[in-house]
Backbone as numpy.savetxt, mean C-alpha at the origin, in Angstrom:
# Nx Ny Nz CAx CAy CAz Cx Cy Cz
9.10 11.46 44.96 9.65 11.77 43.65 9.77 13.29 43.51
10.84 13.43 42.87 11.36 15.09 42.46 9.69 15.81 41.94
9.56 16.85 41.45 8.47 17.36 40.29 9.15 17.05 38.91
10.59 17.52 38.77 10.48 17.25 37.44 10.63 15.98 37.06
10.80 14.98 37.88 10.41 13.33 37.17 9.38 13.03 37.18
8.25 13.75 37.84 6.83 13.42 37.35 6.53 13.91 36.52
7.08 14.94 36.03 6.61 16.00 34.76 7.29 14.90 33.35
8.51 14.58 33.95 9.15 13.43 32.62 8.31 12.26 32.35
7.99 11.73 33.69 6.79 10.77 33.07 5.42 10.82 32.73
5.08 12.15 33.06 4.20 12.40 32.30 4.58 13.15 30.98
5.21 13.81 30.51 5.79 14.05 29.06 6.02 12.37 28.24
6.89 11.39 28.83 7.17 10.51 27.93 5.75 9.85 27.94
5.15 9.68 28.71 3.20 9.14 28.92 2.29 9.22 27.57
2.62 10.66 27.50 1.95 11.31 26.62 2.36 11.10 25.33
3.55 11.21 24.93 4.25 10.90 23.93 4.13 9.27 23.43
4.38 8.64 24.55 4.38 6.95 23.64 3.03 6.83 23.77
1.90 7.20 24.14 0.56 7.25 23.81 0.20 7.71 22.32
0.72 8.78 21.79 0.50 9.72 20.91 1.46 8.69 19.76
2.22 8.07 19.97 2.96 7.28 19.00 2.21 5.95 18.32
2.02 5.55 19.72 1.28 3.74 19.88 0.12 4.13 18.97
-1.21 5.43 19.20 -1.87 5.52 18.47 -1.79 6.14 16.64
-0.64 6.91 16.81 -0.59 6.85 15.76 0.20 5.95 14.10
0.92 4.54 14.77 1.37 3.55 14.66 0.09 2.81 14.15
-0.76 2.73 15.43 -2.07 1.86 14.85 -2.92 2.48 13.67
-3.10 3.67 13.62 -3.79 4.55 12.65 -3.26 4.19 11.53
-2.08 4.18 11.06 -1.21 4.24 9.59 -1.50 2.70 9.60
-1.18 1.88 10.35 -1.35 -0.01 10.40 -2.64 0.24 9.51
-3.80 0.60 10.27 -5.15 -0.16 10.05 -5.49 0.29 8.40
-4.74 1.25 8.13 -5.56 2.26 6.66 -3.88 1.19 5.64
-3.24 0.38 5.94 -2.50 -0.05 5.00 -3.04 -1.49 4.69
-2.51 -1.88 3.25 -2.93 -2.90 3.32 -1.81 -3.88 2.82
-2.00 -4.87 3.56 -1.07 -6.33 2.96 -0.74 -6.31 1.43
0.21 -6.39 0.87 0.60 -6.44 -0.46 0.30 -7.95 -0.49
0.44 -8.99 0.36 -0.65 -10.47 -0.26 -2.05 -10.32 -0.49
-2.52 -9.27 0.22 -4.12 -9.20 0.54 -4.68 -8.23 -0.81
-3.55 -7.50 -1.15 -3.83 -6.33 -2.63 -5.15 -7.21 -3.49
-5.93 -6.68 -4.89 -6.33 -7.32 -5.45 -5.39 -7.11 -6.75
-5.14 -8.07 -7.23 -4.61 -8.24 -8.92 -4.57 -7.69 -9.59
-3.52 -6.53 -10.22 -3.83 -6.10 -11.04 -3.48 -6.70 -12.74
-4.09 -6.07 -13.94 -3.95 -6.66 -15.23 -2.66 -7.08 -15.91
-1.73 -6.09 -15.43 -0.60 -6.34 -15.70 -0.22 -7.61 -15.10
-0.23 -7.88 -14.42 0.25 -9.18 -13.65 -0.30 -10.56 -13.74
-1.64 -10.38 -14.26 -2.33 -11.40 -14.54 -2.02 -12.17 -15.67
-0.85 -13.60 -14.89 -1.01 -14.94 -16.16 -2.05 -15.36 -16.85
-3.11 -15.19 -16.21 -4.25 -16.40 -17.22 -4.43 -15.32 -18.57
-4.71 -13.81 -18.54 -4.79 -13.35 -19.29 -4.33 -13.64 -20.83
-5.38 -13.70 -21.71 -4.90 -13.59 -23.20 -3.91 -12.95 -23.98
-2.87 -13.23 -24.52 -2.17 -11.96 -25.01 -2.04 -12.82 -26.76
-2.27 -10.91 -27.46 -2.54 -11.72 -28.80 -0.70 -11.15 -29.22
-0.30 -11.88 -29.68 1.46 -11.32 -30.31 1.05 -10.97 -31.54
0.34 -11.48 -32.43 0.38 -11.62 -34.32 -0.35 -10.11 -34.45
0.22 -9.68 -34.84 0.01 -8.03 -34.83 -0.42 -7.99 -36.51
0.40 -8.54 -37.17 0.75 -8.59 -38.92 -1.14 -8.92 -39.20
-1.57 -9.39 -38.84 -3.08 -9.71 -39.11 -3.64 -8.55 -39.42
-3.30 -7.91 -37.87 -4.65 -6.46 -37.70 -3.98 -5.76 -38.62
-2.37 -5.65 -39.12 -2.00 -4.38 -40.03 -2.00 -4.56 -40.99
-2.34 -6.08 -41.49 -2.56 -6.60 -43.21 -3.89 -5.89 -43.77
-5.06 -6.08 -42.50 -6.22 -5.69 -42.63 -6.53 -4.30 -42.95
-5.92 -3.58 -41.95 -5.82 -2.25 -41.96 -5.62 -1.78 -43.63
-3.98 -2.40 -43.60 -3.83 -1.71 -45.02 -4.36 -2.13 -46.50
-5.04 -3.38 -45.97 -5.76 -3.53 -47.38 -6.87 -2.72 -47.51
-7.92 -1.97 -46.83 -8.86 -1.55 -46.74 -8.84 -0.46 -47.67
């Protein structure tokens, strides 16, 4: 083999090494948007009160 095709495979060597690991790095620190936990906004079971006129009847009778 020439030198400079050993020098190319060792340049591209190095490089898809330096990729592959840094591919896995960003993978492992992300997380599944199925796996997320819940947030409040999104949560059906949650209570929601609509009748607002209650708390501002109260208010203003006071």
């Amino acid at each position: 083999m020439k030198k400079s095709k050993i020098i190319f495979l060792i340049a591209a060597g190095v490089f898809l090494s330096v990729m592959f690991f840094l591919g896995y790095d960003i993978s492992s620190r992300t997380t599944w948007p199925w796996l997320k936990p819940r947030s409040n906004e999104h949560d059906v079971t949650r209570e929601v009160n609509t009748d607002t006129v209650m708390v501002d009847s109260i208010i203003i009778a006071k």
